[in-house]
MMTF fields as JSON, N, C-alpha, C and O atoms, coordinates in Angstrom:
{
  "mmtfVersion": "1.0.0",
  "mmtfProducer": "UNKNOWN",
  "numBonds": 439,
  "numAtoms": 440,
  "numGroups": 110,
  "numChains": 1,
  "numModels": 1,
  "chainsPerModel": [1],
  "groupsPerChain": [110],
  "chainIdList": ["A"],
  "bondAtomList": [4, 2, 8, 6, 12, 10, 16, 14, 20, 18, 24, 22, 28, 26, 32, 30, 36, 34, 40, 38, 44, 42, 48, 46, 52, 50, 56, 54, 60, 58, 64, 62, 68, 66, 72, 70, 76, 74, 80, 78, 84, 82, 88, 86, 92, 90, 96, 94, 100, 98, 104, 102, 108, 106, 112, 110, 116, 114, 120, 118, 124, 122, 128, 126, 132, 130, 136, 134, 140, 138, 144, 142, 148, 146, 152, 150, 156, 154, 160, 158, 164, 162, 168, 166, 172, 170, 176, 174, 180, 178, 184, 182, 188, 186, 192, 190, 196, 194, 200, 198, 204, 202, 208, 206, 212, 210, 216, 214, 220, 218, 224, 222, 228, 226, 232, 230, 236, 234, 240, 238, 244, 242, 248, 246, 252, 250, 256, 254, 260, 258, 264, 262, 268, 266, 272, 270, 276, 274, 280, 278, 284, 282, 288, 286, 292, 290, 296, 294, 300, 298, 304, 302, 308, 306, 312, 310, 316, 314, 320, 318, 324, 322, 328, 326, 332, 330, 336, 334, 340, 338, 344, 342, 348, 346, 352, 350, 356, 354, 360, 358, 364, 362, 368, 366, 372, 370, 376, 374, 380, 378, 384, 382, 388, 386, 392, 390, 396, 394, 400, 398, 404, 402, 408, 406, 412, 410, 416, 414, 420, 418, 424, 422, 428, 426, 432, 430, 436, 434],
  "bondOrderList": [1, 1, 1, 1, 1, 1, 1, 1, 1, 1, 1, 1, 1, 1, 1, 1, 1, 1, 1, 1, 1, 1, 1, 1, 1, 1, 1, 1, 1, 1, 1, 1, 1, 1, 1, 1, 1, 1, 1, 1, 1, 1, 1, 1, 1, 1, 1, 1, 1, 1, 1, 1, 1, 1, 1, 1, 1, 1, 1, 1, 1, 1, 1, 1, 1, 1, 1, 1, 1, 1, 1, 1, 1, 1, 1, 1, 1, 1, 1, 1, 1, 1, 1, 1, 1, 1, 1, 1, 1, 1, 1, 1, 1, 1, 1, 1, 1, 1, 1, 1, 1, 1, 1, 1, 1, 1, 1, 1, 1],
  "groupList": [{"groupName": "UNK", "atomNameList": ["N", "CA", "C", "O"], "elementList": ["N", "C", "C", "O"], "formalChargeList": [0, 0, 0, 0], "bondAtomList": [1, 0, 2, 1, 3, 2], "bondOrderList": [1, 1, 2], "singleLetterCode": "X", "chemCompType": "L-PEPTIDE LINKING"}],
  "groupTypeList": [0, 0, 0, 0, 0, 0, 0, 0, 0, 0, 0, 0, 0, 0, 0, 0, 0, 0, 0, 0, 0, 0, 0, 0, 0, 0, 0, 0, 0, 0, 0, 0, 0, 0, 0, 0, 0, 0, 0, 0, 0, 0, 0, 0, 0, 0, 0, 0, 0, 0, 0, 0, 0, 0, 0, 0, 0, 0, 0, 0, 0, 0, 0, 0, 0, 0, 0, 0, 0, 0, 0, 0, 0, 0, 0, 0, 0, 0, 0, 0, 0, 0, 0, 0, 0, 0, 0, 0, 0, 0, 0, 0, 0, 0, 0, 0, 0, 0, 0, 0, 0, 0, 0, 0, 0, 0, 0, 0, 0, 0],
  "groupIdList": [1, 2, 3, 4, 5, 6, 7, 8, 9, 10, 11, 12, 13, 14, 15, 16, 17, 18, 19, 20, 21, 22, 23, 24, 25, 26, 27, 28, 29, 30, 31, 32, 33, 34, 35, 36, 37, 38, 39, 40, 41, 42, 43, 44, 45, 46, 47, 48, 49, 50, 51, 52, 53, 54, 55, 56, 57, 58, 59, 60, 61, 62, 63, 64, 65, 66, 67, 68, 69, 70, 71, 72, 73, 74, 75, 76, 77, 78, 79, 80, 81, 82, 83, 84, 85, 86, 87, 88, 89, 90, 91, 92, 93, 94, 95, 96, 97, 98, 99, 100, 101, 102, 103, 104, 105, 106, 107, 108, 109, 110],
  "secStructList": [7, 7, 7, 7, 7, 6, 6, 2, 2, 2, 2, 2, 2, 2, 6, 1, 1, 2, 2, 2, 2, 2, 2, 2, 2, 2, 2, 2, 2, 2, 6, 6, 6, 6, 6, 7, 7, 1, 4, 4, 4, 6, 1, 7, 1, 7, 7, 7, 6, 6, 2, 2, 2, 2, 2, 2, 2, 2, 2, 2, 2, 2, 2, 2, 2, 2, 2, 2, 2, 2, 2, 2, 2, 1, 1, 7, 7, 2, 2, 2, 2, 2, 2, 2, 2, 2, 2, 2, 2, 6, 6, 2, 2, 2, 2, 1, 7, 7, 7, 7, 1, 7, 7, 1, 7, 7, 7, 7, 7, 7],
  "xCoordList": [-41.863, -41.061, -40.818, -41.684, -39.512, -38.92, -39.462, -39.305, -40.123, -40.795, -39.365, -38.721, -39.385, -38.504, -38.769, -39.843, -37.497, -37.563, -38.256, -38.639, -38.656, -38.804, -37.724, -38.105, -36.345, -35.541, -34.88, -34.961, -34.517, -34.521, -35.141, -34.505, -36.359, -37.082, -37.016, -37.12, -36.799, -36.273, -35.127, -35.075, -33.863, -32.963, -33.041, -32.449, -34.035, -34.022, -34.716, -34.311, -35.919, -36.793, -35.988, -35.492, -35.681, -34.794, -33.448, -32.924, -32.841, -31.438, -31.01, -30.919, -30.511, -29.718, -28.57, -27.648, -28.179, -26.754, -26.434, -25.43, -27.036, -26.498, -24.646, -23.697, -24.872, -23.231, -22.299, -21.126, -22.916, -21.865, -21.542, -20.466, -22.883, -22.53, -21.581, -20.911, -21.562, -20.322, -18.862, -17.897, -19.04, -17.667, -16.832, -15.719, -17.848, -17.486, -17.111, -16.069, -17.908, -17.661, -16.2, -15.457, -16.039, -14.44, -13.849, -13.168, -13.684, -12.754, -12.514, -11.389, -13.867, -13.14, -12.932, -12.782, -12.947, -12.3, -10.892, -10.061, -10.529, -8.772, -8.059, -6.834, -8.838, -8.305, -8.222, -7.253, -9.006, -8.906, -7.707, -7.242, -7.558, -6.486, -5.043, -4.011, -5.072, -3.7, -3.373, -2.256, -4.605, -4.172, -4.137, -3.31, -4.966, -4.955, -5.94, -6.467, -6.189, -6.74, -7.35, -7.114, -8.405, -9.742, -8.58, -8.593, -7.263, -6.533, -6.182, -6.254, -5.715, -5.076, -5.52, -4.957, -6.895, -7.487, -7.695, -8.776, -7.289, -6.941, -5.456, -5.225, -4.939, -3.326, -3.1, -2.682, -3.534, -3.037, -1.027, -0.247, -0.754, 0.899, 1.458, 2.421, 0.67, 0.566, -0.825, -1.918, -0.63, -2.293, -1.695, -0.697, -2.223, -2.426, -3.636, -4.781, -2.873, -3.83, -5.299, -6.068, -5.598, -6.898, -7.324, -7.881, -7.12, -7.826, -7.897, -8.794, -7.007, -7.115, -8.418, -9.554, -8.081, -9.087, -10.531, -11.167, -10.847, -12.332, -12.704, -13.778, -11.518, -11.475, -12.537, -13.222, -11.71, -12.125, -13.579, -14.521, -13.678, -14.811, -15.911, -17.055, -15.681, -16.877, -16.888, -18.081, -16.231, -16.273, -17.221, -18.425, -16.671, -17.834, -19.187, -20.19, -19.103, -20.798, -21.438, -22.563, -21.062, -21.425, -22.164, -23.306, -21.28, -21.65, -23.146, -24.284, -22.355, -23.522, -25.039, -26.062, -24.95, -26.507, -26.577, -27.208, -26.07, -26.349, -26.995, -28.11, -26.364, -26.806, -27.811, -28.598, -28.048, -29.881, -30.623, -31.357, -30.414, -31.354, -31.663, -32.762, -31.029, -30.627, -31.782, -32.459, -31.459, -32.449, -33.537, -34.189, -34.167, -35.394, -36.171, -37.348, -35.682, -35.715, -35.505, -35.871, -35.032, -34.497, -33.475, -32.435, -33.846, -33.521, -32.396, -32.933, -31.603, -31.093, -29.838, -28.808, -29.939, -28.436, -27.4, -27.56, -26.496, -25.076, -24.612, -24.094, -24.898, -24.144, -25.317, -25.014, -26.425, -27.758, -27.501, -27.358, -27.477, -27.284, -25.919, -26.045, -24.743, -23.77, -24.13, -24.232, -24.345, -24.652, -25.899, -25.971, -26.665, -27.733, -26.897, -27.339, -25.716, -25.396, -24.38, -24.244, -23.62, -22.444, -23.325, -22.691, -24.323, -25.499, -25.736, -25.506, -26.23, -26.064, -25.043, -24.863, -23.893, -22.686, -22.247, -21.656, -22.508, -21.904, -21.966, -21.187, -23.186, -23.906, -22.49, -22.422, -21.426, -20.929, -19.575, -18.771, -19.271, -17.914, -18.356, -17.675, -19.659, -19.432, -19.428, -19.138, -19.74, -19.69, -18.287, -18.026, -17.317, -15.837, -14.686, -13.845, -15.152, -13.828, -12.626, -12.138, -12.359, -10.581, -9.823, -10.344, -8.509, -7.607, -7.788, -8.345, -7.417, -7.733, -6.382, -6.346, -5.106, -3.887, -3.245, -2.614, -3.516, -2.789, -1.822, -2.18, -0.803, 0.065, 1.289, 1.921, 1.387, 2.267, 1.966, 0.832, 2.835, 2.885, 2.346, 2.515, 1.71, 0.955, 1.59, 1.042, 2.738, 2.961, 2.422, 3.049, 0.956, 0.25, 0.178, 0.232, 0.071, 0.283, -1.299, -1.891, -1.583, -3.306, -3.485, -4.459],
  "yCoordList": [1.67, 2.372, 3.805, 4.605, 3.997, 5.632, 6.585, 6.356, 7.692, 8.908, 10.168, 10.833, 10.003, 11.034, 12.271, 12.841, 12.837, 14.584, 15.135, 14.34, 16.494, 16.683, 17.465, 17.881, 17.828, 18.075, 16.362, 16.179, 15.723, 14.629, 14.131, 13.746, 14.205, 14.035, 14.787, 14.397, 16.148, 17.117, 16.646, 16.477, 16.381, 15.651, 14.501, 14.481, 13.366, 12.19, 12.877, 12.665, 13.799, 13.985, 14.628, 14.057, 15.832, 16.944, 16.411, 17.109, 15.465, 15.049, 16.113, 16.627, 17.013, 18.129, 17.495, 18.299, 16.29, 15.687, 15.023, 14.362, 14.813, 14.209, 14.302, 13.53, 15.752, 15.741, 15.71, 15.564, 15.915, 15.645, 14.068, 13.474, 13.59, 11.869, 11.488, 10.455, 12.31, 12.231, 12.454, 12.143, 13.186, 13.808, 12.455, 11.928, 12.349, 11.243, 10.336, 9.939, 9.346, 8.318, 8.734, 7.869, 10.047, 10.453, 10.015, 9.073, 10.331, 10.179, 8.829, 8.38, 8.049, 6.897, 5.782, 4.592, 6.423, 5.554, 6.061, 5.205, 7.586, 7.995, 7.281, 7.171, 6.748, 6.558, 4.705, 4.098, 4.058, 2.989, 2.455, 1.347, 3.631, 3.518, 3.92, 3.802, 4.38, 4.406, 3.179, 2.899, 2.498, 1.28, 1.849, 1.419, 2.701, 3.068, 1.869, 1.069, 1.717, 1.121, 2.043, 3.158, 1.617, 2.512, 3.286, 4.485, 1.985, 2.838, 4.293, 5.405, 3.859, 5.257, 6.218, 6.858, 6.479, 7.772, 7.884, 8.454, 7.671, 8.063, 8.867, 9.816, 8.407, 9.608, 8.62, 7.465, 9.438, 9.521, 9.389, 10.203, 8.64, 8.341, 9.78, 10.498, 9.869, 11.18, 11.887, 11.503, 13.123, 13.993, 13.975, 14.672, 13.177, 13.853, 14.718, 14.788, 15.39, 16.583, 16.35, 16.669, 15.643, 14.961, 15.15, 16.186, 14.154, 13.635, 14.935, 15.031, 16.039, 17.215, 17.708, 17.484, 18.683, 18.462, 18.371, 19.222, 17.398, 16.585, 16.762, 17.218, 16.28, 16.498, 17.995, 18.16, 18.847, 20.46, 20.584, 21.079, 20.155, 20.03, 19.36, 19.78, 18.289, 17.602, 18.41, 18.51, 19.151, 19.882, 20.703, 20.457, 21.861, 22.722, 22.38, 23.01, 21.242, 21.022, 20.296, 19.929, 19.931, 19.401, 20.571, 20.532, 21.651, 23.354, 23.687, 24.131, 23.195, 23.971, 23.363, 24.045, 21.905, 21.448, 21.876, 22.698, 21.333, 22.107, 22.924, 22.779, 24.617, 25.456, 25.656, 26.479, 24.807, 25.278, 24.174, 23.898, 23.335, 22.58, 23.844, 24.19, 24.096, 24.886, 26.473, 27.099, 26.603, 27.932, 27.741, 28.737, 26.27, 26.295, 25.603, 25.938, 24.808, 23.87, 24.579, 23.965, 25.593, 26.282, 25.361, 25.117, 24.665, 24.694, 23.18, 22.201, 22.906, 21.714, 21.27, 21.941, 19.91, 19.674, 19.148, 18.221, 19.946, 19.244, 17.95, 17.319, 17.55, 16.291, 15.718, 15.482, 15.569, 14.451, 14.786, 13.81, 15.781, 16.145, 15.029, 13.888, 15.617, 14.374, 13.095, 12.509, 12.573, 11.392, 10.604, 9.408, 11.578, 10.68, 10.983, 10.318, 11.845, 11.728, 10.788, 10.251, 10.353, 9.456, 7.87, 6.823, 7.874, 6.353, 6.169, 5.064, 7.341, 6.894, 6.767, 5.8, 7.634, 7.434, 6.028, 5.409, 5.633, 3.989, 3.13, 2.183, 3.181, 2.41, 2.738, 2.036, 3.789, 3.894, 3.428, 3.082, 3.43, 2.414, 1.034, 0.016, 1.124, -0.969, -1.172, -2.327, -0.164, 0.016, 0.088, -0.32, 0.554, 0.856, 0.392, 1.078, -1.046, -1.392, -0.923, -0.844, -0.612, 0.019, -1.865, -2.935, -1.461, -2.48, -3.088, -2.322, -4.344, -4.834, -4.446, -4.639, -3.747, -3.412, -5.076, -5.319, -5.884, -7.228, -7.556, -8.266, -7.254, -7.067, -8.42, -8.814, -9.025, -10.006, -11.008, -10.997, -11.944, -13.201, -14.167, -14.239, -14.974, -16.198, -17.629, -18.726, -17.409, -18.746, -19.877, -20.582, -19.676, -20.282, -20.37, -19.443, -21.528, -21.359, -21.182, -21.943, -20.535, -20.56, -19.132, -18.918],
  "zCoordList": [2.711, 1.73, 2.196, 2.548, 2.142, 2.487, 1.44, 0.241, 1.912, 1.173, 1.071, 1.882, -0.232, -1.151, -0.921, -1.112, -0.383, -0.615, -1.521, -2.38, -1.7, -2.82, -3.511, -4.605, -3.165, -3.77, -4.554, -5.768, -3.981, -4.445, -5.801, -6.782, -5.68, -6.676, -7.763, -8.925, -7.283, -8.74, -9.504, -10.723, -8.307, -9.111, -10.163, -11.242, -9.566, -10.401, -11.775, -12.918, -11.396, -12.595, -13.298, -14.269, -13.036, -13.967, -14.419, -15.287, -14.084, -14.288, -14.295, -15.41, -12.978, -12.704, -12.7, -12.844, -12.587, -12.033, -12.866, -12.601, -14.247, -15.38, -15.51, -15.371, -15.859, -16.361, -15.586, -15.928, -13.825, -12.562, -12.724, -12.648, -12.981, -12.582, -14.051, -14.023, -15.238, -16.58, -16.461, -17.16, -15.187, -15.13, -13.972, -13.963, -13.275, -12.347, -12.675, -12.155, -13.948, -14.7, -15.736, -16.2, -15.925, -16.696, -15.876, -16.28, -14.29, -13.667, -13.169, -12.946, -12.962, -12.744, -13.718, -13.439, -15.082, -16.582, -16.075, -15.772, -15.949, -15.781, -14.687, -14.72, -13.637, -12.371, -12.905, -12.449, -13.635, -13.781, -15.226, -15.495, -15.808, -17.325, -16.717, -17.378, -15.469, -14.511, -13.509, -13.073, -13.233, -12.851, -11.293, -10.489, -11.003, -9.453, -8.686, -9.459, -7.359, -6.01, -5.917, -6.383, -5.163, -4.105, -3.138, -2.857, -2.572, -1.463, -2.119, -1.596, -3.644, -3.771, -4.325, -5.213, -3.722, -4.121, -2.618, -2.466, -1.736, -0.841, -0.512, 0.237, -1.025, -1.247, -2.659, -2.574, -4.263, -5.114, -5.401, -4.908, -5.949, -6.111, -6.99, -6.719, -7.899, -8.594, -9.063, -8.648, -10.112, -10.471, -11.735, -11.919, -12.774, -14.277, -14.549, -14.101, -15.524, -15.8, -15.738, -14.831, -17.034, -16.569, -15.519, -15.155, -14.858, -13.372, -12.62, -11.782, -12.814, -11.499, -12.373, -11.955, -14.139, -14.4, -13.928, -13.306, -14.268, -14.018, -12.671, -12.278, -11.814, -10.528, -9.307, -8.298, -10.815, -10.229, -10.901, -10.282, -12.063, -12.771, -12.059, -12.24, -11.208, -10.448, -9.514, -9.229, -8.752, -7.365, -8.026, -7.953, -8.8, -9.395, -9.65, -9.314, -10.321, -10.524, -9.507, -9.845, -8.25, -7.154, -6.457, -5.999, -6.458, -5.639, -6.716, -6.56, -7.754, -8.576, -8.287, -8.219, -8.129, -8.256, -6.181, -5.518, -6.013, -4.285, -4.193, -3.692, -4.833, -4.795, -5.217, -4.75, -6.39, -6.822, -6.899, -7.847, -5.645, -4.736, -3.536, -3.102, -3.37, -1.955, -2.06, -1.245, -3.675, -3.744, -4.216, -4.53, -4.453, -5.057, -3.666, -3.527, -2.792, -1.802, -0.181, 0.821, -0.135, 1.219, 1.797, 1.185, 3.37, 4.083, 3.61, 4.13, 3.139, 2.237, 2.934, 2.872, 3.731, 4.851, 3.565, 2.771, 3.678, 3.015, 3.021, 2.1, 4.389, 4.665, 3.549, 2.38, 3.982, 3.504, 1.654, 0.918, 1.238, -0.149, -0.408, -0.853, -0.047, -0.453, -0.531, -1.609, 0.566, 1.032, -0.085, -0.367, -0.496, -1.741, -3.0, -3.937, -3.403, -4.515, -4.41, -5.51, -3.606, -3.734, -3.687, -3.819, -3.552, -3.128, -4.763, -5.255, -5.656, -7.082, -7.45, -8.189, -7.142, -7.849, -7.694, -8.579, -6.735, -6.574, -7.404, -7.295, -8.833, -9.646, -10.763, -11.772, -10.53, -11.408, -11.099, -11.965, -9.423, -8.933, -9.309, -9.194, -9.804, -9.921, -11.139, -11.45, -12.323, -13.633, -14.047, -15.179, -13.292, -13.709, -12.168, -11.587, -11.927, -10.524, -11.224, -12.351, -9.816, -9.904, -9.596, -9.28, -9.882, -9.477, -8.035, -7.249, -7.529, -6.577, -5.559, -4.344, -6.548, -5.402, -5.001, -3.972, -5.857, -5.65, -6.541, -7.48, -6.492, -7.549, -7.531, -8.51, -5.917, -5.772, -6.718, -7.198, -7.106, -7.563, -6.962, -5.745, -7.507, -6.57, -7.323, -7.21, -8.038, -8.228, -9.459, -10.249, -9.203, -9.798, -11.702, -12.509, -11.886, -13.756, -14.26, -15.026, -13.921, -15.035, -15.74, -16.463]
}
């Protein structure tokens, strides 16, 4: 078994990332009530308010828990910080799938 940071562990204990991982779950209810693909949050077709919104709102509180991992924790790699918050966030891409982007006709009567 892999031994937990101890910034890590502050996170799970303290739920510093509560309302990041709220804002996340806003965005992907907005991104799923538009009927977007995984492709197209890769180049968005358009930005409703909302979504930029929330958008700027998750950036901010991303810096924010960083930063005070970063000042209670020192030496704290960015990449590795992302990389364990997008590993929970995932629990919330499978909580809210986007569209599959299959939109053709198949013919079929069922």
């Amino acid at each position: 078994m892999e031994h937990k940071k101890h910034w890590m562990k502050y996170i799970d204990t303290l739920g510093v990332d509560n309302e990041l991982s709220q804002t996340y779950y806003n965005l992907r209810k907005a991104f799923k009530r538009e009927g977007w693909t995984e492709e197209d949050l890769k180049s968005p077709p358009y930005y409703p308010t909302d979504i930029m919104r929330n958008f700027q709102k998750f950036s901010d509180l991303r810096n924010e828990v960083f930063f005070e991992i970063k000042s209670f924790f020192g030496d704290v790699d960015h990449n590795e910080f992302s990389d364990y918050l997008m590993d929970k966030l995932k629990i919330i891409d499978l909580k809210t799938p986007l569209d599959n982007g299959d939109k053709k006709r198949n013919n079929r009567r069922d």
